[in-house]
N, C-alpha and C positions, 0 to 999 in steps of 0.2 A: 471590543466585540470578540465573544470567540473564534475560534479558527476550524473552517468547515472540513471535516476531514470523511473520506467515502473509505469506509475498509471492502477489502475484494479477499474473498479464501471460499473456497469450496465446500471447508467443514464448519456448519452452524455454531459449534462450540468454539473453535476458534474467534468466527467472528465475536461472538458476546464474549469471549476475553479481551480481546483489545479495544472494543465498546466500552469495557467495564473500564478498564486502566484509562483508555480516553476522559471517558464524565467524568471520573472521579478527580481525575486533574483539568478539570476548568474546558474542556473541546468539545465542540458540538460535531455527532457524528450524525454525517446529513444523508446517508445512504451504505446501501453495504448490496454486494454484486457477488454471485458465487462461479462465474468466470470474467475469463479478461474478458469475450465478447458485450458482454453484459456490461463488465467495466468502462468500456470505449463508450459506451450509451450510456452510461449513468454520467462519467465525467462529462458528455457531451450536454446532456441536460442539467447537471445540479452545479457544474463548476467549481469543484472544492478546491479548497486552498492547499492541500494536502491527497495522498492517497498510500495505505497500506496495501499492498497488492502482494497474494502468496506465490511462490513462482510454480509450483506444479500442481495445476486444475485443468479438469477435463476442456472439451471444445477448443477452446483457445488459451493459450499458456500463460504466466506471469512477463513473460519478455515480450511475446508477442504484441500483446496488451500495449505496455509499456511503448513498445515504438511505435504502433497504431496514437496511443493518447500523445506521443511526443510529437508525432504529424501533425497533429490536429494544433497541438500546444506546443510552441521550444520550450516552454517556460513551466512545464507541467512539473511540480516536487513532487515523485515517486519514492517512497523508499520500500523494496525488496525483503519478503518476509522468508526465510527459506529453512527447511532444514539441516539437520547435521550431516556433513558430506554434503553440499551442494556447492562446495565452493567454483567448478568449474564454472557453473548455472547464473552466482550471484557476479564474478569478473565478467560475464557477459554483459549482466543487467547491469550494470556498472558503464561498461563501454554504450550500451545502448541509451545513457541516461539517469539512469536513477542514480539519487543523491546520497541512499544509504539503502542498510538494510542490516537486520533484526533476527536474530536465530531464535528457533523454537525450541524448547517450550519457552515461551517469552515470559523474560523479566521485565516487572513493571517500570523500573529504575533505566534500563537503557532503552526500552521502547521511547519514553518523554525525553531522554535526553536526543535519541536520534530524531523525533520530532522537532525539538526548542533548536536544535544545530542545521537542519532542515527548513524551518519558518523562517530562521534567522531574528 
């Protein structure tokens, strides 16, 4: 069975990049959220096995998100989509939880592998 994975980023084009690179390698992407607020409700309702969460969106942040879904879940597989220079941003997401995370402009080849390392 596939692996239900929710993408979270603010920018539409973003998400249909990593929608794309998800189907094309075998993952069903069961939702997609354009803030953490939204995020926290989607994970609460669809349960995915997975979540791509971008860290800077309006309302509520990529970290924020993150420790709200990690309440909810200890067991919740985050991994941190961020841009270039956010390293302070992603060692937080990091201590808050999340199991990786993915620079943009994202390549196909280390987004699936931060997944397949991720899923385990």
């Amino acid at each position: 069975m596939a692996n239900r994975i929710l993408i979270v980023d603010d920018a539409a084009f973003m998400r249909m990049m990593i929608r794309d690179i998800l189907t094309k390698n075998g993952y069903e992407v069961v939702g997609e959220a354009q803030d953490g607020a939204q995020a926290v409700e989607k994970y609460k309702e669809l349960k995915p096995d997975l979540i791509t969460m971008d860290i800077t969106m309006p309302e509520m942040d990529g970290i924020s998100a993150l420790k709200e879904i990690k309440k909810l879940d200890a067991n919740a597989k985050v991994i941190m989509c961020s841009a270039m220079g956010q390293q302070a941003m992603v060692i937080d997401a990091i201590q808050a939880g999340a199991k990786d995370f993915i620079v943009k402009p994202f390549q196909a080849d280390r987004v699936i592998e931060a997944i397949k390392k991720t899923l385990g």
